[in-house]
C-alpha positions in Angstrom: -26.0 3.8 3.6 -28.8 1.9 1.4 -28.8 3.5 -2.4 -25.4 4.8 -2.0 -23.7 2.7 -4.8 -25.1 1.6 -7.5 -23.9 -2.1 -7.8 -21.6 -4.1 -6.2 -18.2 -2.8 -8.5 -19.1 1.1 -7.5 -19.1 -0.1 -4.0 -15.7 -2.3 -3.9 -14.3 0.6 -5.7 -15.8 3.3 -3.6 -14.2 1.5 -0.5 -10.4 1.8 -2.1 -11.7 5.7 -2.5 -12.5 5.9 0.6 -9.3 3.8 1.9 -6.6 6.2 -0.3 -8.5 9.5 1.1 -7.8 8.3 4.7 -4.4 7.1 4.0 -3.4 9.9 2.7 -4.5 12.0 6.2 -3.6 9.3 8.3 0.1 9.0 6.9 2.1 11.5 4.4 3.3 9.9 1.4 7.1 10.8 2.4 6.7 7.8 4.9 4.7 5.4 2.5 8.1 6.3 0.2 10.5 5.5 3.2 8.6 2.0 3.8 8.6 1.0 -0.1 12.3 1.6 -0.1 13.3 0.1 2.7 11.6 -3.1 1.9 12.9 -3.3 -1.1 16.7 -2.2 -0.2 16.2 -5.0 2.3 14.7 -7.3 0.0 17.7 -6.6 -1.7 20.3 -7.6 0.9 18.4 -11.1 1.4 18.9 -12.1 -1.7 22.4 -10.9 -2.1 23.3 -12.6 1.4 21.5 -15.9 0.1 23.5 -15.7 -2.8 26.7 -15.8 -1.4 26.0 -18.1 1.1 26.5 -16.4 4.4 
């Protein structure tokens, strides 16, 4: 693994390459979607419910 990057930035940014490549396998985006607009339609509802005071 010595040599592969050049400097320190190539390597932080090779590791968010590497991290997005794996994601991608590891879970489709269709339930990356579902989770990001669940959170926040439920984000949402907590405020609305603070809001009103219930």
């Amino acid at each position: 693994m010595w040599g592969r990057c050049d400097g320190a930035f190539e390597a932080f940014a090779a590791i968010f390459e590497i991290m997005v490549e794996n994601g991608i396998l590891i879970g489709p985006p269709l339930i990356f979607g579902t989770l990001v607009i669940g959170s926040i339609t439920s984000g949402v509802i907590a405020e609305m419910t603070d809001k009103r005071g219930l």
